[in-house]
C-alpha positions in Angstrom: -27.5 0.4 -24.3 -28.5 -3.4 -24.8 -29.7 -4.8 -21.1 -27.0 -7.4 -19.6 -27.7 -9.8 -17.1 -26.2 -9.6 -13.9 -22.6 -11.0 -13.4 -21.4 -13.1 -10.2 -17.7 -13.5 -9.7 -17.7 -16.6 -7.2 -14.7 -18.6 -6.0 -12.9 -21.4 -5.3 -12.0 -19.7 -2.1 -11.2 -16.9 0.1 -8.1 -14.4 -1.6 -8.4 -16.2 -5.2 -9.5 -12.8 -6.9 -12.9 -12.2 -6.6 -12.7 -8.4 -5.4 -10.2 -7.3 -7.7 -11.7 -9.0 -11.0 -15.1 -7.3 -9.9 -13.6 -3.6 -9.5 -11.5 -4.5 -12.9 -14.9 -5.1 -14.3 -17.1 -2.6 -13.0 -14.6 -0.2 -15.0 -14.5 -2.0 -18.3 -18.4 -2.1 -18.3 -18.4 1.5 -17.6 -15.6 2.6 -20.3 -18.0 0.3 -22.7 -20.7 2.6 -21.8 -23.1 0.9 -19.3 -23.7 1.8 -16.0 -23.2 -0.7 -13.4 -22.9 -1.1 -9.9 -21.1 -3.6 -7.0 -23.1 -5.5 -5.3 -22.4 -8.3 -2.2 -24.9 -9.6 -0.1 -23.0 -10.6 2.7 -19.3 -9.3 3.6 -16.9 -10.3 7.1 -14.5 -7.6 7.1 -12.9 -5.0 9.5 -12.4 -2.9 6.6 -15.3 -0.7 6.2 -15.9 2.9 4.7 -18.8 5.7 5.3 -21.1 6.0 2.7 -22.3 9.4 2.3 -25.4 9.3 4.1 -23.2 8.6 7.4 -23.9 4.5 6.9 -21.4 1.7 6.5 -20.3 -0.6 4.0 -17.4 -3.0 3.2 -14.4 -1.3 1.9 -14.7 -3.9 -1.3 -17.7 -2.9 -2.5 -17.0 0.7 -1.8 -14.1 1.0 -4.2 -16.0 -0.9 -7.0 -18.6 1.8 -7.0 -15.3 4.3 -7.0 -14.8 2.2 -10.0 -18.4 2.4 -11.5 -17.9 6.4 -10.7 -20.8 5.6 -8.0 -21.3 6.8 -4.8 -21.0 3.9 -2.9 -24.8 3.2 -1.1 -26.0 0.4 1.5 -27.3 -1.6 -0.7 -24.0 -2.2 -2.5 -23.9 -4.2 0.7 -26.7 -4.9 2.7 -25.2 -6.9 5.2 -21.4 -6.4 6.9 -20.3 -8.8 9.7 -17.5 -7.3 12.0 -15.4 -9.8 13.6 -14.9 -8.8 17.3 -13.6 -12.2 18.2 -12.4 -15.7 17.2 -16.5 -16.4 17.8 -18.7 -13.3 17.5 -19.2 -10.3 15.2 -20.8 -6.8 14.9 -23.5 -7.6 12.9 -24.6 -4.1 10.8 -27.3 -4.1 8.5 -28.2 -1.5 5.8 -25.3 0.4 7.5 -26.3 0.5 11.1 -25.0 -2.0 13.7 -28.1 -4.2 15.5 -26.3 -5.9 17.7 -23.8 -8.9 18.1 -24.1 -12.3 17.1 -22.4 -15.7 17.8 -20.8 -17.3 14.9 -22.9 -20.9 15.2 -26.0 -18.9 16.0 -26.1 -17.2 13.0 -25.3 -20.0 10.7 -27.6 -22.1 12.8 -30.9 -22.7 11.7 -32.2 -19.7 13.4 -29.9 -17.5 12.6 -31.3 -16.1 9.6 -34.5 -14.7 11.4 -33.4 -12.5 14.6 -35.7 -10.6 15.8 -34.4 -6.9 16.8 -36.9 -5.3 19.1 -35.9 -1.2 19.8 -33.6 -1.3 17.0 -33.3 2.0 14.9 -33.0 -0.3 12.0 -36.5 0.6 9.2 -37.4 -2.9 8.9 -39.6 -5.5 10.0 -39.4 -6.2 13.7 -38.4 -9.9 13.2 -35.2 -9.9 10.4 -35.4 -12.2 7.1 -32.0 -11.4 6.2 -32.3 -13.1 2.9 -35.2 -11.1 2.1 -33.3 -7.7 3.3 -30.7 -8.6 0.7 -32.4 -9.8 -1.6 -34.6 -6.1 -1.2 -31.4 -4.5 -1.9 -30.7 -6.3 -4.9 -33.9 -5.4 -6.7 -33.1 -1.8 -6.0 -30.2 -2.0 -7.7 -30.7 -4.2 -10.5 -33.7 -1.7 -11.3 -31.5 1.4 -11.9 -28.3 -0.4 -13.0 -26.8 -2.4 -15.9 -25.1 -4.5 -15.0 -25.5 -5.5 -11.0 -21.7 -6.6 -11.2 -22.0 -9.0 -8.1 -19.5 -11.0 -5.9 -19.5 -14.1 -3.7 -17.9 -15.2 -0.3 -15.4 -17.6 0.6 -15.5 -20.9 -1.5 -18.6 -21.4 -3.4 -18.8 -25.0 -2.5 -19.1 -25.0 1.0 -21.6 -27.5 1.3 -22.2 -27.5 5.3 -23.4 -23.7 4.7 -25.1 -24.3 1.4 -28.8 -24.0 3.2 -28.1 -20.8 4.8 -25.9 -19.3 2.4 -26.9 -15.8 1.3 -24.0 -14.6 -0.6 -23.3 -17.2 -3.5 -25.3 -19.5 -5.5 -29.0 -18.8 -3.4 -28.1 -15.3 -4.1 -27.2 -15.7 -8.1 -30.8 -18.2 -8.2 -32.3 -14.7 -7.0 -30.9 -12.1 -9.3 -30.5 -14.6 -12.7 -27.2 -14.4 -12.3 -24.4 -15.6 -15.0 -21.5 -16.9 -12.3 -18.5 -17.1 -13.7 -16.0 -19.5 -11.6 -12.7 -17.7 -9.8 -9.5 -19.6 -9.4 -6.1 -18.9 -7.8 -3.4 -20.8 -9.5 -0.6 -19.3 -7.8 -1.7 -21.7 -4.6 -1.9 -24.5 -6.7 -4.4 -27.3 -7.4 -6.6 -25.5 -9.5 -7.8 -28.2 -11.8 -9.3 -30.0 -8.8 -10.9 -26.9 -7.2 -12.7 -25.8 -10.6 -13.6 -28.9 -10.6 -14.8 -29.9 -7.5 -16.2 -26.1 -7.3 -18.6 -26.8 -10.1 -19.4 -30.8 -9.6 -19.9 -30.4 -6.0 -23.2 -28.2 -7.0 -26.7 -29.0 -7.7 -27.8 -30.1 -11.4 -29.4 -26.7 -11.2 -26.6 -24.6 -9.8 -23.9 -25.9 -12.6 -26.1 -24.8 -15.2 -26.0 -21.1 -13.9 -21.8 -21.7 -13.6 -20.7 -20.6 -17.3 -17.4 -19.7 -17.6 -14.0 -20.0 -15.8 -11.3 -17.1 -14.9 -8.1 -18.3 -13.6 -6.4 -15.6 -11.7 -2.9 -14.7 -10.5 -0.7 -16.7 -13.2 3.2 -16.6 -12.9 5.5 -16.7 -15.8 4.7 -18.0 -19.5 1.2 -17.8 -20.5 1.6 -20.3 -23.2 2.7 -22.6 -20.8 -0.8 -23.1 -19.4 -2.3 -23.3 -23.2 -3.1 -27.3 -22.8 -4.3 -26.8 -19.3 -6.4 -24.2 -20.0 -8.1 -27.1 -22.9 -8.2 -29.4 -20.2 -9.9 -27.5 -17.8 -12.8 -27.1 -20.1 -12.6 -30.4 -21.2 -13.5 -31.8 -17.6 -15.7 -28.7 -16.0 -17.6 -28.7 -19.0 -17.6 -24.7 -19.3 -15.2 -22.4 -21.1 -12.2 -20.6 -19.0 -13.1 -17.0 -20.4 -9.5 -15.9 -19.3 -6.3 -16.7 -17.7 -4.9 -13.5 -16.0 -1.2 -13.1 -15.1 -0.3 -11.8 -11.5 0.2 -8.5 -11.2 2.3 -6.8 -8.4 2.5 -3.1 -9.6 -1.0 -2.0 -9.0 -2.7 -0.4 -5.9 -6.4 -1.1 -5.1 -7.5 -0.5 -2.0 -8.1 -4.2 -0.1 -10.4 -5.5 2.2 -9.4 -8.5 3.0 -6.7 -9.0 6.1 -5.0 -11.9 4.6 -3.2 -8.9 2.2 -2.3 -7.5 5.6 -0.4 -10.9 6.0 1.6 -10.9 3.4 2.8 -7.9 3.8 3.2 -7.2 7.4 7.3 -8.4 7.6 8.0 -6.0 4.9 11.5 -4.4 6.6 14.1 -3.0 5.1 17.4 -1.2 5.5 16.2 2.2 5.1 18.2 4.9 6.1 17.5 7.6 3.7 13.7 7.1 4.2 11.7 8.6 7.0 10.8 4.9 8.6 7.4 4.2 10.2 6.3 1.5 12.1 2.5 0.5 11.9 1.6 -1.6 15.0 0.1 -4.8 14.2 -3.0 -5.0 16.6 -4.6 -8.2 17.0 -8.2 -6.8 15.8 -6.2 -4.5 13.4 -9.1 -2.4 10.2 -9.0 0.0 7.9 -5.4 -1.1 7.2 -6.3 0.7 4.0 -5.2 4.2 6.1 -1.6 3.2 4.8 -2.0 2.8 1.0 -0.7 6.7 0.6 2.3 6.0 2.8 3.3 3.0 1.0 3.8 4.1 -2.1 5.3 7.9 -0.7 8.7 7.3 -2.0 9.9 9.6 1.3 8.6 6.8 3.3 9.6 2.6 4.6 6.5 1.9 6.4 6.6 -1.2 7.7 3.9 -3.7 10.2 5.2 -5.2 13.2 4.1 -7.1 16.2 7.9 -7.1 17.7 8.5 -4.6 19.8 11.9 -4.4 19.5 11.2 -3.0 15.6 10.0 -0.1 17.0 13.5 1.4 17.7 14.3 1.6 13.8 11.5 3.5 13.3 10.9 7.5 13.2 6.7 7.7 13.1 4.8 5.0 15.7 1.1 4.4 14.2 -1.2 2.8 16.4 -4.3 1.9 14.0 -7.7 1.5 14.3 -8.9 -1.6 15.8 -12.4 -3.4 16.3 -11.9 -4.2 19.8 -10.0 -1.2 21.9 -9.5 -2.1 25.6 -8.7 -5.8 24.0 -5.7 -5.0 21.9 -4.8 -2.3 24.7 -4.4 -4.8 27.2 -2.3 -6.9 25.0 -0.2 -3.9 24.3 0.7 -4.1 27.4 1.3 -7.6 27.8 3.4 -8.0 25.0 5.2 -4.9 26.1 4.3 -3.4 22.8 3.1 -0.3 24.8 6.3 0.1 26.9 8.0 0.5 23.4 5.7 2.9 22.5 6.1 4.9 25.3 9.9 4.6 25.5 9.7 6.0 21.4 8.0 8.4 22.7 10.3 9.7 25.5 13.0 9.8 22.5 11.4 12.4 20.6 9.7 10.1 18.0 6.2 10.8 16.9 3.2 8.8 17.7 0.1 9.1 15.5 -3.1 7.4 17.0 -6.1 6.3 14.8 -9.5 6.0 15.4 -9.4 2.7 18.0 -5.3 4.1 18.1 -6.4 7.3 18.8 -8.5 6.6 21.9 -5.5 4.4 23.4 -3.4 7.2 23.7 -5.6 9.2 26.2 -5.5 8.6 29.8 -8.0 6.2 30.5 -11.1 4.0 28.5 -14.2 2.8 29.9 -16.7 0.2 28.5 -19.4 0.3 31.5 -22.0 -1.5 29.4 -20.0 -4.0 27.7 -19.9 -2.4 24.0 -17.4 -4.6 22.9 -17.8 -7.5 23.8 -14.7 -8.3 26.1 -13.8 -9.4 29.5 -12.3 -6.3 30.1 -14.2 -3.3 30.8 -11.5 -0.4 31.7 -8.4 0.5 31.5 -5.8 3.2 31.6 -4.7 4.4 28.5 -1.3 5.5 27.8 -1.5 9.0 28.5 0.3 10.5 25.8 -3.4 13.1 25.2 -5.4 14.6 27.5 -8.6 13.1 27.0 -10.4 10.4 28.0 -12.9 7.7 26.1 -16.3 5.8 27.0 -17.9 3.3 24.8 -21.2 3.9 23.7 -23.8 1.7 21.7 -24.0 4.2 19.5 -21.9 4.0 16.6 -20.8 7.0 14.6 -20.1 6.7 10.7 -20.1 9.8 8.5 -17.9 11.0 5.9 -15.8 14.4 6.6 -14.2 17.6 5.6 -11.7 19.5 7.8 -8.9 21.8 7.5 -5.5 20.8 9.0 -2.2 23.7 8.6 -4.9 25.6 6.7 -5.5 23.3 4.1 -8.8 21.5 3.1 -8.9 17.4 4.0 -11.1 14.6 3.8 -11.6 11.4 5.6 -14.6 9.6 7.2 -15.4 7.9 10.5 -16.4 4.6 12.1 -16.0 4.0 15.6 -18.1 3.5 18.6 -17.2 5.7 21.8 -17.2 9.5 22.8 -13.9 11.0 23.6 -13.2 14.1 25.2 -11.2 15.6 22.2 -13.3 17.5 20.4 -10.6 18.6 17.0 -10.7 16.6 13.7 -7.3 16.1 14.3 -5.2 16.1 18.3 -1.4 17.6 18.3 0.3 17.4 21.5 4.4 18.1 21.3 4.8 15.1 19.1 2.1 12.9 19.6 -0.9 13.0 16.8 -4.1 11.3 17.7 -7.6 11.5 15.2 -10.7 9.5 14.8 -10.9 10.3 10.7 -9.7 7.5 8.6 -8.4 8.7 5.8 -6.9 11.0 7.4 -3.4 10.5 5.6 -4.5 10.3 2.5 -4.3 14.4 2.4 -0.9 16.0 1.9 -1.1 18.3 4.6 -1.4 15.6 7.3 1.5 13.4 5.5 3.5 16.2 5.3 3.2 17.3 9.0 3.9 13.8 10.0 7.1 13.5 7.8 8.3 17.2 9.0 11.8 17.9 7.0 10.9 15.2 4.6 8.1 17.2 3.1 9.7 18.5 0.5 7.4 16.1 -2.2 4.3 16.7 -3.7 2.2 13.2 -4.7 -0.3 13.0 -7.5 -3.8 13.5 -5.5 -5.4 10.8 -4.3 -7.9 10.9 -6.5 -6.2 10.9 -9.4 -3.9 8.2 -8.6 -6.9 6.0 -7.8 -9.0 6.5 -10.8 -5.6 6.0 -12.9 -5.4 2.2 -10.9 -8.3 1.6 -12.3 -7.9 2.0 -15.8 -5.0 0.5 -15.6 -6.3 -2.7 -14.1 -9.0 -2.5 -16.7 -6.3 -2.6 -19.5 -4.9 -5.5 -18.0 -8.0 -7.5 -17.7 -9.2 -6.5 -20.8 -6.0 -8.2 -22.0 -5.9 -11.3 -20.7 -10.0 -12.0 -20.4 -12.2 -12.8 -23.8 -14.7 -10.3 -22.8 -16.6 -10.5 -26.0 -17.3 -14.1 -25.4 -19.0 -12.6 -21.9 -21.1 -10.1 -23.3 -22.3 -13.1 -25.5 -22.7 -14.7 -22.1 -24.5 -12.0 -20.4 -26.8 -10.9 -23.3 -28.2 -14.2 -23.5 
């Protein structure tokens, strides 16, 4: 198979695409018969996933090697920042955590050289990140074709443009063709392809060389003379314009989906109703996808404790910071509402950072996270108590739950005294496993007389989402015209 360069899907900003167009794209390069692989240098994200060498990634570039058919490997993405607050972040590095990091200190000057000493981390004792990135791009541009790579954020950030790792420095690096991302459904797109690809060095605009917009609404042929004039002042060809598209499911990473979707309540009386609690450091969201789409089930996110008394199932999720979103629990009197739902017979389900709030105390002697707050009681609904630790577990796993086999895969830092996959207590469920309700079993235990439904399998259904976004981008994207692009 004729060698293609590597791709870089960059943007005119955050949500315009850029995830979504790379997974469509890792399958269409693969149904063509190459081999590629995801790649993103740098990710900030609470939604993560276990790689199966027990390290972590960002959930993004995890599904786009599900996409490639991949197992999804480190160096997919070499570098994950965890937000733990408005101002500091987990930083973990080829899949292990080294420590935290200040927001201006690691933009800062310095903050690209950080020395580590005692860390468990194989690298040099004083950290180049853009080397260790760049490293992990020449492993995989060696054994893949195409390196199918994405950027951060806006690509024209220019206050970050001498520390950036993730966008244009990055594409320099691997030879990269970028090919610009827009969102027209938030407007103004003209003037942020524009001022995307003018805002650049003489150098950097001649690696931009094409143009997708994303997320059209309505008549395609509306947007015919635009799409002329687009070209007509960026200078580079818009290689597609590709319509919205509501009806698909691909995992996300990003929170601002969580956003848009968090008020989602209806009238639901047939349906068994559950309430996911929206914690203030809220990941793995992704835990819900299944649920969503169960047609047994109105899941709904709320931050209103008064929501909680239309709902069947309580979920506490997992969360980045524990004793943090605890304490505001019970501040908000979020936790009173769980406990009263409780008292009324309705089940509670814990997960991962959820899971440890529902035992009967948590302690954070050393300061793991981060937080002012360094124990609390929990709400006592499990037996068991938690302690943070500095290690940080992350594994992929296989259990059995009502005699059936099940999946899922953690990421958390603390020991708990529960030593089962999975906690039952009357009607309280508590686990560490994300994942944990993508398996039948689990769902169906949780819905009780509902379960009378069996889904397509998970991985199935997945794999189908992908061909099916691949059809659609296929569509609406000239992809001869980037194979041209690429091959040259």
């Amino acid at each position: 198979m004729e060698h293609l360069r590597p791709l870089m899907l960059a943007g005119t900003g955050s949500d315009v695409g850029k995830s979504i167009l790379a997974t469509a794209l890792c399958r269409i390069f693969l149904q063509d018969g190459y081999r590629p692989a995801p790649f993103k240098a740098q990710n900030m994200a609470l939604n993560s996933f276990a790689t199966p060498d027990g390290l972590e990634i960002g959930r993004a570039q995890a599904v786009q090697a599900e996409a490639c058919r991949l197992a999804p490997h480190t160096d997919m993405n070499p570098l994950l920042l965890k937000p733990s607050s408005d101002h500091t972040s987990q930083v973990v590095l080829h899949g292990r955590p080294i420590g935290n990091r200040d927001a201006y200190d690691f933009w800062g000057v310095k903050g690209r050289e950080w020395g580590v000493k005692g860390s468990d981390v194989d690298i040099r004792p004083e950290l180049d990140f853009r080397a260790e990135v760049c490293h992990s791009f020449d492993r995989l541009n060696s054994r893949y074709n195409p390196v199918v790579m994405e950027g951060a954020g806006s690509v024209s950030e220019l206050n970050l443009r001498d520390h950036d790792l993730v966008n244009l420095p990055m594409a320099r690096h691997a030879g990269a063709a970028v090919v610009l991302v827009a969102d027209i459904d938030r407007g103004g797109v003209f003037a942020s392809c524009y001022g995307s690809i003018k805002l650049q060095t003489a150098a950097d605009q001649q690696l931009m060389r094409g143009i997708i917009v994303n997320k059209f609404r309505g008549d395609l042929r509306l947007f015919d003379r635009g799409r002329q004039m687009l070209e007509e002042v960026c200078g580079v060809p818009v290689l597609g314009v590709v319509p919205y598209v509501p009806d698909l499911h691909i995992d996300a990473e990003d929170s601002v989906v969580l956003e848009k979707k968090k008020i989602a309540k209806t009238d639901a009386k047939k349906a068994h109703s559950i309430a996911v609690v929206m914690l203030r450091h809220l990941s793995n969201f992704t835990d819900f996808d299944v649920l969503e789409r169960d047609p047994r089930v109105h899941l709904f996110y709320t931050k209103d404790a008064a929501d909680l008394d239309a709902a069947d199932t309580v979920i506490l999720p997992g969360t980045k910071a524990t004793l943090d979103d605890l304490y505001h629990l019970r501040r908000s009197g979020m936790a009173a509402a769980i406990l009263k739902a409780h008292a009324e017979g309705k089940t509670i389900v814990g997960i991962c950072g959820g899971f440890q709030m529902l035992g009967s105390r948590i302690d954070d002697p050393d300061g793991i996270e981060g937080g002012d707050v360094t124990s609390l009681p929990g709400l006592g609904l499990l037996p068991m108590q938690t302690v943070m630790t500095s290690e940080k577990t992350t594994r992929q796993v296989e259990f059995r739950f009502q005699g059936q086999p099940c999946r899922g895969y953690e990421i958390h830092q603390g020991r708990s005294t529960a030593d089962e996959p999975i906690v039952v207590s009357g009607h309280v469920i508590g686990t560490y496993i994300h994942g944990c309700l993508d398996n039948p079993a689990v769902i169906d235990f949780v819905l009780g007389e509902r379960a009378d439904h069996q889904p397509e399998s998970v991985d199935d259904y997945r794999d189908r989402q992908y061909d099916l976004l691949a059809d659609h981008v296929r569509r609406h994207v000239d992809m001869e015209r980037l194979y041209q692009i690429l091959k040259s």
